[in-house]
N, C-alpha and C positions, 0 to 999 in steps of 0.2 A: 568781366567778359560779356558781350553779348549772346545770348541766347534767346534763339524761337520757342515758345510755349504754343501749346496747344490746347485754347480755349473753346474747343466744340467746332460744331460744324460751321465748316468755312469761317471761322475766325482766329488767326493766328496772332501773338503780341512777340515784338519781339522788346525782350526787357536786358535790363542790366542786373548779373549774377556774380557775387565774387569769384575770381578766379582760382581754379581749385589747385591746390598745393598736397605735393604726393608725401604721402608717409612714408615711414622706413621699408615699406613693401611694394609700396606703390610704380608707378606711371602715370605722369599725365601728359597728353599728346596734344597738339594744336591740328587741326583741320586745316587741311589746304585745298579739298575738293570734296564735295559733297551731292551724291545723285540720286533728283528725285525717284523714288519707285513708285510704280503702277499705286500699292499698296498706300503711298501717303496721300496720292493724289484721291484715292476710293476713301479714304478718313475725314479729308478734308472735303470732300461734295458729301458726304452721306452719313458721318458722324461715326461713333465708334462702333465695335463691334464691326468691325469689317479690315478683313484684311487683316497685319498684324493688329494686335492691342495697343493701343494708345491711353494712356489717362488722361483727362482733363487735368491742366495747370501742368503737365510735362513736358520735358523735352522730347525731342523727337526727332526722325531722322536716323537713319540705320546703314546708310551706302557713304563709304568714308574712305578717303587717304590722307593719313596723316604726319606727321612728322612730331621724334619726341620732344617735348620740351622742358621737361623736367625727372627724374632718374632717383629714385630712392635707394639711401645705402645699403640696404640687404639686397636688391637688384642686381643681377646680372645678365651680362646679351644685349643691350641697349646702349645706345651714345647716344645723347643731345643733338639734334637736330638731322638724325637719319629719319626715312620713310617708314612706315607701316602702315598696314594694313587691319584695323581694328577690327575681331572674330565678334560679329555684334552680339552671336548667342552666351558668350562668355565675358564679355567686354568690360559688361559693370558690375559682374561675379553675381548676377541675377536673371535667370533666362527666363525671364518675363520681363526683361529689358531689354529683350532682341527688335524688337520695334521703334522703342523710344532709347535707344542710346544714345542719341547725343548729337549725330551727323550735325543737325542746322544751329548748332553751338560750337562757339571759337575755341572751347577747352574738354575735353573730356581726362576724368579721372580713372586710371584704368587700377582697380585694387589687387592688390598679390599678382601681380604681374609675371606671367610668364612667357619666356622668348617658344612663339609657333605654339601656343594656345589661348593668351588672351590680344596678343602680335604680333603678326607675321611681318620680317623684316622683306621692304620693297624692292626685289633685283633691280640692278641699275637698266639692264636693257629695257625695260616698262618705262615708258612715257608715261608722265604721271597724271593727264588726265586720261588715259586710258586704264591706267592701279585705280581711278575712281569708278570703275564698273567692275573689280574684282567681285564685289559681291553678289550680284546680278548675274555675272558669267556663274560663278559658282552653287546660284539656283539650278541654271539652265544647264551646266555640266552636271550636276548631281541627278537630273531629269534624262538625259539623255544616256547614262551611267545606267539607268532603271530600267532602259529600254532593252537591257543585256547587248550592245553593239556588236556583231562579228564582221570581222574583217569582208568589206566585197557587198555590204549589205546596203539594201536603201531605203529611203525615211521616205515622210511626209511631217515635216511640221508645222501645226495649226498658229498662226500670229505670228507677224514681224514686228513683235515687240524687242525691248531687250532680251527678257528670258527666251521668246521663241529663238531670237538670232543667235544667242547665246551657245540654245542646243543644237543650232544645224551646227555651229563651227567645231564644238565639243562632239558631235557624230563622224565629223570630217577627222577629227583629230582621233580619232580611235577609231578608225579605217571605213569608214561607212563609203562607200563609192560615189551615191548622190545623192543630194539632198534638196527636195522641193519644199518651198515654205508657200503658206498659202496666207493669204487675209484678204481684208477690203478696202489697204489702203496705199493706192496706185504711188503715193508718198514714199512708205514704209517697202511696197513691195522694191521700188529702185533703189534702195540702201540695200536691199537683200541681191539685188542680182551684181551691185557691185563688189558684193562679198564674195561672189561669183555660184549662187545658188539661181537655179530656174524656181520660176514663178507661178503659179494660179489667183486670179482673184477672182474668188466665188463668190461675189456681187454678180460676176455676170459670167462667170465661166463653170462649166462642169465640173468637179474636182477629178470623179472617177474617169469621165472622156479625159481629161486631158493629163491625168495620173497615169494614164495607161500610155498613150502619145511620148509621154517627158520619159519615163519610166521601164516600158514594156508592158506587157501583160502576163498575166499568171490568173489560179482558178480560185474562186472561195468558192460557201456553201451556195454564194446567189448568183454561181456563174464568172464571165473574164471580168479580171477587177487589177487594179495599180497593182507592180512586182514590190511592192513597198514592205518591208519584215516587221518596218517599228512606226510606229504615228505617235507624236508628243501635241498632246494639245495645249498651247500655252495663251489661251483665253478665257477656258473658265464655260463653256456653251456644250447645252444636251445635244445637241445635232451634231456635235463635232463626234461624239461617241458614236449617236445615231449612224454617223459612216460611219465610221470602223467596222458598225457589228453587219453592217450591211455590205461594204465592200474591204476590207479587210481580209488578205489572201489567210490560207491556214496555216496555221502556226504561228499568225501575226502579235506583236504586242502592243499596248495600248498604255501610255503615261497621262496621265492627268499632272499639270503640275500648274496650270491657272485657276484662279479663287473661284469656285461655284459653289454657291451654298444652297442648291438646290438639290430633288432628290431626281436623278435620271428612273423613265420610265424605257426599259429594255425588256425582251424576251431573252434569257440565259441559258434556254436551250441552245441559243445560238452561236454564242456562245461555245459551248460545249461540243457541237458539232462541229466547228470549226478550230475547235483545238485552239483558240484565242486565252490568252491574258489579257486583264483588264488592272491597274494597279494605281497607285499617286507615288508622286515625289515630291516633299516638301521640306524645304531649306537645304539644309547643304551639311556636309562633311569636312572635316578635316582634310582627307585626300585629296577633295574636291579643289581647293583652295592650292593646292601644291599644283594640279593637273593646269588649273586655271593661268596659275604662273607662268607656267610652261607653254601654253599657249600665248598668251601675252609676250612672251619672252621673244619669244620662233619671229614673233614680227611677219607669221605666214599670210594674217590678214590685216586689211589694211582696217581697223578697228576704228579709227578714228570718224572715219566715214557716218557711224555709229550717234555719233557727238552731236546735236543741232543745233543747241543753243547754249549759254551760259547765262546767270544771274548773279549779282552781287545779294550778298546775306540779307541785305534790307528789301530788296525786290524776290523775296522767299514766294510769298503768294503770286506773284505774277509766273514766277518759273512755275509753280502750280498750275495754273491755269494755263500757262503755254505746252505742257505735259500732256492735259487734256486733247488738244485740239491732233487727234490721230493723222492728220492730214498733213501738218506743217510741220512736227514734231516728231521724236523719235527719246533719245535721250537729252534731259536737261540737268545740266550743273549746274552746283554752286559754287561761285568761285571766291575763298578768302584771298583771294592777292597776297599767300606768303610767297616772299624770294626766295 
């Protein structure tokens, strides 16, 4: 089989690996979509230690739909040549292989294989390059889960990336009334309002003027501020906190679920006086993956919209690089052309 290694910063090989053959316990699944994340593309500009772990001389790759293609005899729940969806934290029975599983590799072996823990089988309503951002949606449902949602409530979420989109649609889908996504990329923000979410792009617009406008108004400790209950930031940036603790009504909460490895400088009294949560959500759940389906399933949005580009395995790094470019890009596939 063919498989991409991951030789350090910005340098990918993609080499020739035997094709892995399942034991009496086993699964091995062939890849038939595979999507770059935020996280490989931060690996590949800036080397490791960023984002998930990657090793040098690994495979790589974490966002997967796949289909089986081989079935070991103690195995049960699985046919040859159904969908799944491969749990990348459990995948290769090593979760410090939830990064480098396998996605940009035509085979992966799934060991002691269990049906709806190391593969969740694909309902047929899922368009299957749409099953290839289950994983992604299930960041951003597990983020948006964290935000405690109640019925009639409304957001603001930071980035029209996949994960941010992910969590306006998983807010929508667990009753949220409306949801504002914000970024700075006039690109990204029109795939968000044709998901049917209102916009800010704070490159040039007020977040809290026009929070209040889209939104209504309500009171924090600094005065009329967005009727917003939840803010999920899915970029990763101090100033995104910076608002919350500055305009963030009382009782509001606050998800970090973008990579910031920095340390925020805040006053927590303010915090405090405001009756504010401040919290992360990172990876996903089990349920999350079910809820994720379900949404998927409804066909409520039109997802695909989502999609921008595709790559063939051998144009890996180029779907890289087109990932980067926030303007032209949104989500990039990899596409094995199985039938």
């Amino acid at each position: 089989m063919k498989a991409a290694i991951y030789k350090g910063k910005k340098n990918i090989e993609l080499v020739e690996l035997p094709t892995p053959q399942a034991g009496d316990d086993d699964v091995v699944i062939q890849n038939i979509y595979a999507g770059i994340c935020g996280s490989d593309v931060a690996v590949y500009n800036h080397g490791t230690e960023t984002g998930h772990k990657v090793g040098i001389n690994h495979e790589f790759g974490h966002e997967a739909i796949s289909r089986v293609a081989e079935v070991g005899k103690n195995v049960t729940g699985f046919k040859v040549g159904e969908r799944v969806y491969p749990y990348p934290l459990y995948a290769r029975g090593d979760t410090s292989r939830a990064g480098s599983m396998g996605a940009f590799s035509e085979y992966i072996l799934i060991p002691n294989a269990q049906l709806n823990k190391q593969l969740y089988p694909v309902p047929q309503a899922i368009d299957t390059r749409i099953g290839a951002m289950i994983e992604p949606f299930t960041v951003g449902t597990c983020a948006a889960r964290h935000g405690d949602p109640h019925q009639g409530d409304q957001a603001i979420v930071y980035g029209a990336g996949t994960i941010g989109l992910s969590a306006a649609v998983a807010l929508t889908h667990f009753g949220v009334k409306q949801v504002v996504v914000v970024d700075q990329s006039d690109f990204r923000l029109n795939i968000a309002r044709q998901l049917g979410f209102e916009t800010i792009n704070n490159a040039h617009e007020d977040v809290r003027q026009k929070g209040i406008t889209l939104l209504g108004s309500t009171f924090g400790i600094h005065g009329e501020c967005p009727d917003a209950a939840i803010f999920i930031d899915a970029v990763g940036r101090n100033d995104i906190l910076h608002d919350f603790i500055e305009f963030g009504p009382i009782d509001s909460r606050f998800v970090s679920v973008g990579i910031n490895n920095t340390k925020p400088d805040f006053n927590f009294l303010e915090l405090t006086y405001g009756s504010k949560s401040v919290g992360g959500s990172g990876g996903y759940r089990p349920e999350d993956v079910h809820t994720v389906m379900t949404i998927m399933a409804s066909q409520q949005f039109n997802l695909a919209t989502m999609i921008t580009q595709e790559v063939d395995q051998a144009h890996l790094e180029e779907g890289i690089k087109t990932a980067t470019d926030v303007d032209h890009a949104l989500k990039v596939l990899v596409n094995y052309h199985i039938q």
